[in-house]
KEDO-489560 format. One record per residue (C-alpha): residue number from 1; residue in one letter; x, y, z. Coordinates in steps of 0.5 Angstrom, whole numbers. Layout:
<rs>
   marvo   roke       u       v       w
     NUM      A       X       Y       Z
...
</rs>
This chain:
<rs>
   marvo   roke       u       v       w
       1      X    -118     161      25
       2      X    -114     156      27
       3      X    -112     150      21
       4      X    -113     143      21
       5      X    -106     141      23
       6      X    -107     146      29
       7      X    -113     142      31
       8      X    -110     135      30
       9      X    -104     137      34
      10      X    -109     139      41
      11      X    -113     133      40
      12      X    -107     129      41
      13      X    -105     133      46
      14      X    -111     132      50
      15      X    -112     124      48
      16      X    -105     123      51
      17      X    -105     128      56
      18      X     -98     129      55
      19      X     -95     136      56
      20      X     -94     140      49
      21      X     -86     141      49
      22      X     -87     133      49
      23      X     -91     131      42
      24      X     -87     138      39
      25      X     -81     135      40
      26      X     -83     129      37
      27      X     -86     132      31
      28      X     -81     135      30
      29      X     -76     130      31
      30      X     -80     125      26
      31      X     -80     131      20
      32      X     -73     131      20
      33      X     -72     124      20
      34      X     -78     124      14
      35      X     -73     129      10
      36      X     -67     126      11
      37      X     -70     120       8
      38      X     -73     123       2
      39      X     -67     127      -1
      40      X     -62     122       2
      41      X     -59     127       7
      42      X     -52     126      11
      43      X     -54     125      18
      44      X     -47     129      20
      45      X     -52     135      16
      46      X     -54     140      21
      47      X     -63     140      19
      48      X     -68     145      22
      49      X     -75     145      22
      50      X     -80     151      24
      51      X     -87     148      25
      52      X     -92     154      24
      53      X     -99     153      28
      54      X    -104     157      25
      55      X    -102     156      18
      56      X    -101     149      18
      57      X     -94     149      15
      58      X     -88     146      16
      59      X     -81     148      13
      60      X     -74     145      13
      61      X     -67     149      13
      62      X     -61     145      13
      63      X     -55     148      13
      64      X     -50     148       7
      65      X     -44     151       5
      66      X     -43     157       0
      67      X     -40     156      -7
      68      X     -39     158     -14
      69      X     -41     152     -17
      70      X     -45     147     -15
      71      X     -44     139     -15
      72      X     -49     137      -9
      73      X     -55     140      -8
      74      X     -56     137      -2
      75      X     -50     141       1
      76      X     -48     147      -3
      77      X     -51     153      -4
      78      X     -50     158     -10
      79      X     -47     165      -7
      80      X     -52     169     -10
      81      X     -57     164      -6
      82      X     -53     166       0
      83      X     -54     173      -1
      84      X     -61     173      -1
      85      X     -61     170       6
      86      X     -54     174       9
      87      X     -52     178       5
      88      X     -45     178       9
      89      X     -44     171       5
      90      X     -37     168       2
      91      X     -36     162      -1
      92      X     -34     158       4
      93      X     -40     159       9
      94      X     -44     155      12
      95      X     -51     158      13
      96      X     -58     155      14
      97      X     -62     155       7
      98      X     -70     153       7
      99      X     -69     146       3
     100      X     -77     143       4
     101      X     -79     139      -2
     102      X     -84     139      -5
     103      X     -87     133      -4
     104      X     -86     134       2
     105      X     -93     134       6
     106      X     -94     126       3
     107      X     -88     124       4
     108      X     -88     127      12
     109      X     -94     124      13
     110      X     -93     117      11
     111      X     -85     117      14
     112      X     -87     121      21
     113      X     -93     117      24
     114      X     -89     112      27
     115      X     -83     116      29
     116      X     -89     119      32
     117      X     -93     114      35
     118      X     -87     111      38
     119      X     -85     118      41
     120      X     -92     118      45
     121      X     -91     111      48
     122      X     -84     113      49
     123      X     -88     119      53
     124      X     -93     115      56
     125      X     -89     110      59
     126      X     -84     115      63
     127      X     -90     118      66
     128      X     -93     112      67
     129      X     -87     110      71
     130      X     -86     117      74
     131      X     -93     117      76
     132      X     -94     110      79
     133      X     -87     109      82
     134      X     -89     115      88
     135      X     -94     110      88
     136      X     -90     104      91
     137      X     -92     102      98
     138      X     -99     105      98
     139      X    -107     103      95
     140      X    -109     103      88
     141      X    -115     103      85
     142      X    -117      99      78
     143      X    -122      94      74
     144      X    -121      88      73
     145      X    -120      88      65
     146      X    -118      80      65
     147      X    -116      73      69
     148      X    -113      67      69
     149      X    -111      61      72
     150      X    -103      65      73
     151      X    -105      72      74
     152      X    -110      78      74
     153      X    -110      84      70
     154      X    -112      91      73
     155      X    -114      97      69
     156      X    -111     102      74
     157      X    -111     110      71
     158      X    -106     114      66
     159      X    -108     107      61
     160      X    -104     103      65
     161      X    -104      96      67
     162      X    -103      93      73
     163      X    -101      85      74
     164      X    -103      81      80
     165      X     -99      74      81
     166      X    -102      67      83
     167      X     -99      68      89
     168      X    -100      75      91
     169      X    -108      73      92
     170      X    -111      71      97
     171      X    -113      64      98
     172      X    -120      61      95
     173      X    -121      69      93
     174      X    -125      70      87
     175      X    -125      76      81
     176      X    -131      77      76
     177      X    -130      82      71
     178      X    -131      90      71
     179      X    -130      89      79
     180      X    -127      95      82
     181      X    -122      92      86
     182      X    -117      95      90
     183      X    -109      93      92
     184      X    -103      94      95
     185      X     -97      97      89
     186      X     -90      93      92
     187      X     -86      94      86
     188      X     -85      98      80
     189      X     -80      96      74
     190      X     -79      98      67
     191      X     -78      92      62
     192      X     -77      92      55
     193      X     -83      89      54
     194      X     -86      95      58
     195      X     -88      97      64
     196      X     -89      92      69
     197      X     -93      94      76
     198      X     -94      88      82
     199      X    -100      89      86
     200      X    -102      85      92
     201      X    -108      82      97
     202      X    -102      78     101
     203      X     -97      84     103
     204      X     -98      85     110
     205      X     -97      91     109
     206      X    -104      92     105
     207      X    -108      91     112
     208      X    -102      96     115
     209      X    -106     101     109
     210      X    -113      99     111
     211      X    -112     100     117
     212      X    -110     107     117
     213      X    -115     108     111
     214      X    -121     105     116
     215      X    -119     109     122
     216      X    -117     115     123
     217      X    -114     115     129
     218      X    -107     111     126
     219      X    -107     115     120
     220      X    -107     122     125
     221      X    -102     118     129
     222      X    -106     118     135
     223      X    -106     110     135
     224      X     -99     107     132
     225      X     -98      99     129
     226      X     -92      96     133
     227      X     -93      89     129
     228      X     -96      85     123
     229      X     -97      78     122
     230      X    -100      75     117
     231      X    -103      69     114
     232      X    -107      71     108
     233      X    -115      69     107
     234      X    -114      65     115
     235      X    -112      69     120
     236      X    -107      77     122
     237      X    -105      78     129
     238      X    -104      86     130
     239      X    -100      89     135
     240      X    -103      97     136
     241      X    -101     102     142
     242      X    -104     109     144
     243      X     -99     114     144
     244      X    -103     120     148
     245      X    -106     118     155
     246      X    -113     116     155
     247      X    -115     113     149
     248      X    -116     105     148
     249      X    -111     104     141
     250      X    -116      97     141
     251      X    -122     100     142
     252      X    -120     105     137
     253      X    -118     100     132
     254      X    -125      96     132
     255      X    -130     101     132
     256      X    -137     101     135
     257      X    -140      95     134
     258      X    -134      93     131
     259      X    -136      96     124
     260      X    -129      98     123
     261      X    -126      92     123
     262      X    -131      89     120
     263      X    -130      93     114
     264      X    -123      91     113
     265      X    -125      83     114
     266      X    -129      84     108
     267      X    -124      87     104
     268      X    -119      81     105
     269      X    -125      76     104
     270      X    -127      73     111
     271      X    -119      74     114
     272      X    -120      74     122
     273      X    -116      79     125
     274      X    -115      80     132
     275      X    -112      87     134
     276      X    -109      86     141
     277      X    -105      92     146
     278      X     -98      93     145
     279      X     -94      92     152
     280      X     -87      94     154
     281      X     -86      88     158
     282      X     -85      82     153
     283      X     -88      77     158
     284      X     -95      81     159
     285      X     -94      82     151
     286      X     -93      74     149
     287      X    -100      74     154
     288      X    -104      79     150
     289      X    -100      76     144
     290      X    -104      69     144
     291      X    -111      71     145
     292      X    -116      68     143
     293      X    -114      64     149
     294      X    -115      66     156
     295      X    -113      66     163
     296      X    -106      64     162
     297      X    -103      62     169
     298      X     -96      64     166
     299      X     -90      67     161
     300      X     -84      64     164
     301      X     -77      68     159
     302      X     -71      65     157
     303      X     -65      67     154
     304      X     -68      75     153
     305      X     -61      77     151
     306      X     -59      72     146
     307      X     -61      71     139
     308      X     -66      65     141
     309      X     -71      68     145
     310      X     -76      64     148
     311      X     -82      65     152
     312      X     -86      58     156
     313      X     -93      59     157
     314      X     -97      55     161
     315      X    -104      56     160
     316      X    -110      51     163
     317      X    -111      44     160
     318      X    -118      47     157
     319      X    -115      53     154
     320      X    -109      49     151
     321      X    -112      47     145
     322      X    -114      55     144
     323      X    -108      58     145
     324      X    -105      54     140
     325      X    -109      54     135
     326      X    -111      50     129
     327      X    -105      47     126
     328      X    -101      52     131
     329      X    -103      57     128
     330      X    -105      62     133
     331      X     -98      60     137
     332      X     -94      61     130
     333      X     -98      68     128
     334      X     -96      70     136
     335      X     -89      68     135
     336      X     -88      72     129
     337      X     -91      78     132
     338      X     -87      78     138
     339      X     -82      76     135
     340      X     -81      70     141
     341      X     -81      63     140
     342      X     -86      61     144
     343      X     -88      53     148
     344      X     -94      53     150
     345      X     -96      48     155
     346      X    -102      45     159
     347      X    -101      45     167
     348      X     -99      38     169
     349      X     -95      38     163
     350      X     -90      43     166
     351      X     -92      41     173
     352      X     -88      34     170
     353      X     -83      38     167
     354      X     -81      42     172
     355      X     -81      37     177
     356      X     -75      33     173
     357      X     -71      40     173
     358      X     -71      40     181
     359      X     -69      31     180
     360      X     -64      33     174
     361      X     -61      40     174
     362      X     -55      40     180
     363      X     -55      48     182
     364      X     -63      47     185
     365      X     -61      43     190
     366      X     -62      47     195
     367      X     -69      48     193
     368      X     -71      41     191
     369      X     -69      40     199
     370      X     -74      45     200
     371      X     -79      43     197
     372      X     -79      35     198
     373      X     -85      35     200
     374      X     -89      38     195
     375      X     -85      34     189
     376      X     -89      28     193
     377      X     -95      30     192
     378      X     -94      34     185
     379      X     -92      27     184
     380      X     -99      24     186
     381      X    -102      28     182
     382      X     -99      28     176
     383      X    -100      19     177
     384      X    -107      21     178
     385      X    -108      24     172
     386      X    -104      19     168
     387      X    -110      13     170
     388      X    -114      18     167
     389      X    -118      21     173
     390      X    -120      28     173
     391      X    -117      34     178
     392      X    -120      38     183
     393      X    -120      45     181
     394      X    -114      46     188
     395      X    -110      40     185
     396      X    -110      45     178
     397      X    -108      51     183
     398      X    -102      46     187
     399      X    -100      45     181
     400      X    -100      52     178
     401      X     -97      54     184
     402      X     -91      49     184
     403      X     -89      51     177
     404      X     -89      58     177
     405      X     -84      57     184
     406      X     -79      52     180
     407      X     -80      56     174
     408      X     -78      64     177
     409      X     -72      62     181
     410      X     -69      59     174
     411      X     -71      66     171
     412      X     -67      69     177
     413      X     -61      65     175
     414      X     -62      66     168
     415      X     -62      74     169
     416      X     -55      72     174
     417      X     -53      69     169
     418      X     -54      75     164
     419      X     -52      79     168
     420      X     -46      77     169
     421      X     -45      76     161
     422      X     -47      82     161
     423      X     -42      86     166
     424      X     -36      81     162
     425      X     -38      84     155
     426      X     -38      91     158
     427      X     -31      90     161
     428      X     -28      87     154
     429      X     -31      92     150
     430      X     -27      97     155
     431      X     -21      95     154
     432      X     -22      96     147
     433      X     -18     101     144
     434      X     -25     106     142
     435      X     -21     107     135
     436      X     -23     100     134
     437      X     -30     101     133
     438      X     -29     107     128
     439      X     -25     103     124
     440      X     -30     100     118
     441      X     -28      92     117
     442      X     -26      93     110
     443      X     -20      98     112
     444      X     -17      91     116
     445      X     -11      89     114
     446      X     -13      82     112
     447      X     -14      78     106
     448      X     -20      81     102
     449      X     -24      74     102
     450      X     -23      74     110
     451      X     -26      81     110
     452      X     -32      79     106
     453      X     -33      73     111
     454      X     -33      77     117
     455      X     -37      83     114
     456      X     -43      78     111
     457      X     -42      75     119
     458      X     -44      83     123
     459      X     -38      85     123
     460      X     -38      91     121
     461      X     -32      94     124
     462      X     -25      92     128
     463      X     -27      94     134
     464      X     -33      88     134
     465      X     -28      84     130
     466      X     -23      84     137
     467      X     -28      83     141
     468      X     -31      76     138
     469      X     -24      74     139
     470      X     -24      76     146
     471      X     -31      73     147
     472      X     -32      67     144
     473      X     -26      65     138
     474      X     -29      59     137
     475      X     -35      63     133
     476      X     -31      66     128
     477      X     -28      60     127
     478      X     -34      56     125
     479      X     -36      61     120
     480      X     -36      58     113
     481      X     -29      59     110
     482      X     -25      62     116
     483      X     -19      55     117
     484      X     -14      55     122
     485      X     -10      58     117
     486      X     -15      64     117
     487      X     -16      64     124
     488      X      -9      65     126
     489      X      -8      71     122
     490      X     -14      74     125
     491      X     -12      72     132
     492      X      -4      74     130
     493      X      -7      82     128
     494      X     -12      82     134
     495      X      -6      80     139
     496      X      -1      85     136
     497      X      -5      91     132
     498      X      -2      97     133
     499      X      -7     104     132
     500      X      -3     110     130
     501      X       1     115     134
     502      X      -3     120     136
     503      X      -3     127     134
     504      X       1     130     141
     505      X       7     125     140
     506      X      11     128     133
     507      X       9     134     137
     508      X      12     132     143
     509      X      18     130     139
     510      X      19     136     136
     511      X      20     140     141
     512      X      26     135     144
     513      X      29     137     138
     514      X      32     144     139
     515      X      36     141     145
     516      X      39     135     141
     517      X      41     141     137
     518      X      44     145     143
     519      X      51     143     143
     520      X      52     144     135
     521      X      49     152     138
     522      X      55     152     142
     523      X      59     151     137
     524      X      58     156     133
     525      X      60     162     138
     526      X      68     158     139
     527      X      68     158     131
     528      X      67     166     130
     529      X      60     165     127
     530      X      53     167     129
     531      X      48     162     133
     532      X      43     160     127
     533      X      36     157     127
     534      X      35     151     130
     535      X      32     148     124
     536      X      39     151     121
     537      X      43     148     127
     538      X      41     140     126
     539      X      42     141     119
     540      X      49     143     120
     541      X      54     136     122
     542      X      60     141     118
     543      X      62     142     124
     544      X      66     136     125
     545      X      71     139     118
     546      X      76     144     125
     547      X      77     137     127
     548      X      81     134     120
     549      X      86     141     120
     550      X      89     136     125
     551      X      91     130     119
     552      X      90     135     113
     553      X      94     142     114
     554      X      91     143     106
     555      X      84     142     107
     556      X      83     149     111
     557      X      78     153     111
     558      X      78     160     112
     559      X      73     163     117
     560      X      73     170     115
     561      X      71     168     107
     562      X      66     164     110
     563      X      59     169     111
     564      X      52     167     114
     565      X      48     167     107
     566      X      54     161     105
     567      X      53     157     111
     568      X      45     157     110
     569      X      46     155     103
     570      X      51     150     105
     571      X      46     148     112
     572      X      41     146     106
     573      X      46     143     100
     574      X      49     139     107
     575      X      42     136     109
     576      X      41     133     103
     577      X      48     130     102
     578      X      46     127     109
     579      X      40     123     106
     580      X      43     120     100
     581      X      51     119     104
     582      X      49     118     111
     583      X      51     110     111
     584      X      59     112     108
     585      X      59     118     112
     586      X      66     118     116
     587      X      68     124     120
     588      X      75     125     118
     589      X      77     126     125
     590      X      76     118     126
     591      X      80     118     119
     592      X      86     122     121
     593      X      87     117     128
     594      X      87     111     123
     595      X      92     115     119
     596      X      97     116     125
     597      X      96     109     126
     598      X      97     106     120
     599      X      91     102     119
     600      X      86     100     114
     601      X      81     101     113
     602      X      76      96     112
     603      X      69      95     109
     604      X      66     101     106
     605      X      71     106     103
     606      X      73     112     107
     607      X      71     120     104
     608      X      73     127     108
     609      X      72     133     104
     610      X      72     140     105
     611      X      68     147     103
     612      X      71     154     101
     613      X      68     159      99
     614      X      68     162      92
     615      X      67     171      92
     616      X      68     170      84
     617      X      62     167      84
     618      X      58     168      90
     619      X      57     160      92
     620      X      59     154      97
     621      X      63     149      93
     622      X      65     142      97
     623      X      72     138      95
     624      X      71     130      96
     625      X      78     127      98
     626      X      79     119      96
     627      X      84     116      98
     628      X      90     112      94
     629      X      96     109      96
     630      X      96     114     102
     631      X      94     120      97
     632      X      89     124      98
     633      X      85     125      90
     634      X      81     132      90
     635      X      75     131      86
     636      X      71     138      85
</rs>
């Protein structure tokens, strides 16, 4: 028969629900905590606790040192006490000894339970956290336990809390009490004052998930979302496109009688939602984009490769106020969608403005003269329409069709223009070592403040540095802290960097050395030694010492002493004096002409030295000659 404190133990493991390792290690923890504090026990003392289920026990061990006498009880233990526990015991030894007091159940129970406590929140906030940070970026359920003018609090599982912020709701929404709510979870953060998780009505993302919710042919990936916008509580503009052949991603996202986009409407409390048709070509998207509007008479492009792309949409005079929506809404949510900046315009408004571009703009002159009839009439009818009178159906026609002639040839330029930019940036970015672009922008030899500039302006690499100088330097130059200071170094390394050298060339270099080398390899046969290797032979300027037997009859060296082995370690002591003395090195044959001469030398001071070989102890030893006063000084 299980104990009561068995019983109690599982009841807690099952209120908590927390794994059992969990609230053991906190018991067990809080019990040694209590002990320490009731015998006043060191916390450098090793302390055990062995907990037994069944007969609801808890007993202490704390490990004392063995001794004769005894000072501390709390850290010594008797020998014969020892003995008891390990028979093997001598003083000196440390062995774990059961020290539970006998007080100890009341004194566990009242100095445990906040350890304990505190031990289970601890718990229960990493699983919360755990469980609720895989939760991110999904939709959670819960009840509205409170509400007030700032926030809402929701009831969400594992006893956690939700908040949702003021502005997190939609506008106009209203909450009562025990509802059952759902929303979007975008952030999770674990404070000191506890776990904090954000949930969402307005994240655009929340209508993503409704509608994959809602409808199966996006959670299935037959109909995919290209694009949100959204403004909350009025209106949201959902981009779809069907990735299989067949099937209508609009038609899909509606439902039959319109039951599953209703059902969403609901959920976001009367938000209007128009699903439209995902198309490649950015004129007949920014069409479908600016429904509810209809018979658009056309989408005229410009600047489609630059960072500001706008898109010109005329639209009939009836439909203009529709296309553009209360407070420009419906234009703005369009622009936001396709990512375009859209101006939206009646017929007579670009009839007006296109026949200024023919008056104005010097490259359509030609066209203006063809046109020259039509520009008459056009301006007829834009005079008519400023008295106030009504235009025939075929005027508005006249109209539409003398835009659409102005408009597609400045498009056709536009695309020459872009064309052209484009074959200039392809040719630049050619003539740009590849290398360039594998090198990351912080790897440039530039001033680090002029490095974080560059990298917060896109360019991540010296290859897009170098082709911004070459483009257009003037844009550099504009960024907030690079001065004329600045820009010249950036144009000094653009102009005179240099890339490695590749790995072929040191081997190509190599492989000229052996023949550098070749007249040292003859040399070697006419002074009665054997050819060496060639790494030998370019290490070997010692042959220069047959020509000092000429000035210094002394300094001779006597060739049948001399053997291989010697020449190889004098080859290796010799490349290293070169390195240290290859600037005061003076063959000694220049050194005997001066002599002859009876010159002086001048600048550095003039060496010879000579090499003879030691049999006693089987080693090469080089003489250094100085000279003075016309003398040669040995030094060993």
């Amino acid at each position: 028969m299980k104990s009561e404190f068995a019983l109690a133990f599982n009841e807690v493991l099952e209120e908590k629900q927390l794994p059992r390792e969990v609230i053991m290690s906190a018991l067990e923890t809080a019990m040694v905590a209590a002990y320490r504090k009731a015998v006043g026990a060191s916390t450098a003392q090793n302390v055990k606790v062995d907990i037994d289920m069944d007969k609801g026990t808890v007993r202490i061990f704390a490990e004392k040192e063995v001794s004769d006498s005894i000072i501390d009880p709390r850290t010594e233990v008797l020998l014969e006490e020892a003995r008891k526990i390990d028979p093997n015991a001598q003083i000196g030894d440390l062995i774990m000894v059961e020290s539970t007091p006998a007080d100890f159940g009341r004194i566990a129970a009242s100095s445990a339970r906040q350890a304990i406590q505190q031990k289970i929140r601890d718990a229960e906030k990493s699983q919360q956290f755990e469980f609720f940070s895989r939760q991110v970026g999904e939709i959670i359920s819960g009840v509205l336990q409170a509400v007030n003018r700032t926030q809402a609090t929701i009831g969400l599982d594992l006893k956690a809390e939700g908040t949702m912020l003021r502005k997190d709701m939609i506008p106009g929404e209203r909450f009562r009490l025990h509802d059952r709510i759902r929303a979007y979870v975008y952030e999770v953060k674990d404070t000191p004052k506890g776990l904090q998780i954000l949930l969402s009505h307005t994240h655009r993302n929340f209508l993503r998930r409704l509608l994959e919710n809602e409808v199966p042919e996006i959670y299935h990936g037959i109909v995919e979302i290209r694009s949100i916008a959204r403004e909350p509580g009025q209106r949201a503009k959902v981009a779809v496109s069907a990735t299989q052949m067949g099937i209508d991603p609009v038609g899909a996202c509606v439902g039959q009688k319109g039951v599953r986009i209703q059902a969403i409407v609901n959920e976001l409390h009367g938000e209007k939602i128009d699903v439209i048709e995902w198309k490649s070509d950015p004129a007949a998207y920014i069409e479908k984009a600016i429904s509810p509007a209809k018979s658009v008479t056309g989408v005229y492009l410009s600047q489609a490769n630059s960072e500001n792309k706008t898109a010109t949409v005329v639209v009939p005079e009836d439909q203009l106020s529709l296309a553009i929506g209360k407070e420009g809404q419906n234009a703005r949510l369009a622009a936001k969608l396709t990512g375009w900046r859209i101006d939206i315009l009646s017929v007579p408004e670009a009839a007006s403005r296109a026949l200024m571009k023919l008056r104005e703009d010097p490259s359509l002159q030609d066209m203006a003269a063809q046109e020259a009839e039509n520009m008459a009439r056009v301006a007829d009818i834009l005079q008519k329409k400023e008295e106030g009178k009504t235009l025939q159906a075929e005027e508005n026609t006249f109209l539409a069709r003398f835009v659409d002639r102005v408009e597609k040839r400045g498009e056709a330029d536009r695309k020459q223009e872009d064309a052209a930019a484009q074959a200039r940036l392809k040719a630049v970015r050619a003539s740009i070592d590849p290398r360039a672009f594998e090198m990351p922008i912080l790897d440039v030899p530039l001033k680090e403040h002029i490095v974080t500039i560059l990298q917060e302006a896109g360019m991540e690499s010296l290859g897009d540095l170098m082709l911004q100088v070459k483009l257009d330097s003037d844009k550099i130059l504009s960024l907030n802290g690079i001065g004329p200071k600045a820009m010249e170094e950036i144009t000094a390394l653009v102009e005179t960097y240099k890339f490695p050298t590749v790995e072929g060339e040191p081997e190509t270099a190599l492989e000229e050395a052996p023949a550098e080398a070749e007249p040292a390899a003859a040399a070697l046969p006419e002074a009665g030694l054997e050819a060496a290797e060639p790494a030998e032979i370019e290490a070997a300027p010692v042959e220069e010492a047959p020509a000092a037997e000429e000035a210094e009859p002394a300094a001779v060296v006597e060739e049948p002493a001399v053997e291989e082995k010697s020449f190889e370690e004098l080859f290796k002591l010799e490349s290293l004096r070169r390195e240290e003395k290859a600037r005061d090195f003076v063959p000694e044959e220049d050194e005997a002409v001066e002599l002859k001469q009876g010159k002086k030398g001048k600048g550095k001071k003039k060496k010879g030295y000579t090499v003879e070989y030691d049999p006693e102890k089987d080693e090469s030893i080089v003489r250094y000659k100085h000279k003075k006063d016309g003398d040669w000084d040995e030094d060993w």
